[in-house]
C-alpha positions, 0 to 999 in steps of 0.5 A: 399123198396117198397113191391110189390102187392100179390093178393092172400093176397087181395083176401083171405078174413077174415085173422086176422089184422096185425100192418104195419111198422114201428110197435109198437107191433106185431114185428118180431125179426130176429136172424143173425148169419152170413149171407153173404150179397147176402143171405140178399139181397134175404131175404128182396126181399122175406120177408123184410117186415115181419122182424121188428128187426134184431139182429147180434146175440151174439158177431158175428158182430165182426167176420163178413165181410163187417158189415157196408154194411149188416148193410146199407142193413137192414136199407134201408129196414126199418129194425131196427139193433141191436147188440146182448146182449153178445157182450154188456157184452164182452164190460162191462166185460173188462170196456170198456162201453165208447168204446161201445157207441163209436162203437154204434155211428161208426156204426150208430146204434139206438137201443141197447141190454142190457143183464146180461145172461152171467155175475152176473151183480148187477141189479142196474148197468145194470139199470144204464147203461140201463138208460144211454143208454136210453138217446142216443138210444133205448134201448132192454133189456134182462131178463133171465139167459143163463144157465139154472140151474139159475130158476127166479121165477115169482114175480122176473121176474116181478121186473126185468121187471118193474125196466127196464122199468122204467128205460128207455127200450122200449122193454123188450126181455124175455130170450130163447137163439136160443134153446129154452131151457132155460129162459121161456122154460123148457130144454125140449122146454116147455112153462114156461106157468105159468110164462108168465101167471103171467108175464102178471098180471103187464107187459103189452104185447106189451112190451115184445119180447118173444124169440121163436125159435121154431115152436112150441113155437111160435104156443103156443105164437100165439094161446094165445095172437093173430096174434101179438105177438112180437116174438123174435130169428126167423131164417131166413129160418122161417120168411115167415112161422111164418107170414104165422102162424100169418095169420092162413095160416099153420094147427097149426094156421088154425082154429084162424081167423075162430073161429067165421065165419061161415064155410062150412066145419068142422075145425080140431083143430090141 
């Protein structure tokens, strides 16, 4: 798909550099829950070029109509494909990893999630499987619980994380479902701002999607670590605007690409 010449977007000066697909960090994730295909096709017409990840959120690709042909349509935009981590623990759950990798292959799927949010998983096993997948796919996997009475401390969450790094994981999601309310957000919505900052002593960033559903916290994501950040669980109706925050072309983000330029007018620091 070949993405047609904006010229506003090369006539505005000093917007903030941003990594091109197929990119290694500045990613975008994209959370369906259901979108029928001729509500893709618009979306990647408008903004395919913005949306780096989609993830089949949860267990719905197993509820969902014509999936071979929405999955075609993500590919032939460029867009990796993944199902979500819950249908991964519906498989293991009833032991039946063996048909996983078999539905993986049927449906011609690179990349993989692997998570624990809905099950007590040892971490050993999860490890197994991620190393094992790792061997056949790319593999995404999730750290953070569903349910938020479970609170991971720190120094915890960076042994999770350096544990499935090495054992085979690409990328590294951090835990919010599309709430934005559990995992690295308070139940309020509220950055775990401590965490993350901790997290980042031993976990490089480009290997972390920090799932942000909110605008809110995506801002806070944005202004703390730049233009890209990967991103993770944007809905569909928001991917223009959080590019358009990445560029610091909203109020939240306005004053980031002008922070040292000379300007002629006062910069309100919203």
């Amino acid at each position: 798909m070949t993405t047609p010449v904006n010229k506003l977007r090369e006539t505005l000066r000093h917007l903030p550099e941003r990594t091109r697909r197929p990119r290694r960090y500045g990613v975008t994730m994209m959370m369906d829950k259901g979108l029928p295909l001729n509500v893709v096709e618009g979306l990647l017409e408008l903004a395919g070029d913005h949306i780096d990840f989609v993830k089949l959120g949860f267990g719905t690709a197993v509820v969902s109509r014509q999936l071979e042909e929405k999955i075609a349509l993500y590919r032939s935009a460029g867009i990796h494909v993944y199902f979500g981590g819950t249908l991964f623990e519906a498989f293991i759950v009833r032991d039946q990893f063996e048909d996983y990798m078999r539905m993986l292959d049927h449906y011609q799927l690179e990349w993989v999630e692997v998570s624990d949010g809905s099950l007590e998983m040892p971490h050993d096993a999860k490890c197994g499987f991620i190393h094992t997948l790792s061997e056949h796919y790319n593999v995404l996997s999730e750290i953070g619980s569903k349910d938020a009475q479970i609170i991971i401390p720190p120094y915890r969450w960076i042994e999770l994380m350096e544990k499935e790094l090495r054992a085979g994981s690409k990328y590294l999601i951090a835990e919010a479902r599309e709430s934005g309310t559990v995992g690295i957000f308070r139940s309020s919505g509220e950055v775990r701002s401590g965490l993350i900052q901790e997290i980042l002593t031993r976990i490089p960033n480009e290997k972390i999607i920090w799932e942000a559903p909110r605008k809110s916290q995506q801002v806070w994501f944005l202004k703390m670590m730049g233009a890209d950040v990967n991103l993770g669980n944007i809905a569909p109706n928001d991917i223009v605007a959080l590019e358009a925050m990445r560029l610091g072309l909203r109020a939240d983000t306005f004053a980031m690409p002008l922070k040292d330029l000379p300007v002629q007018y006062k910069v309100l620091m919203i």
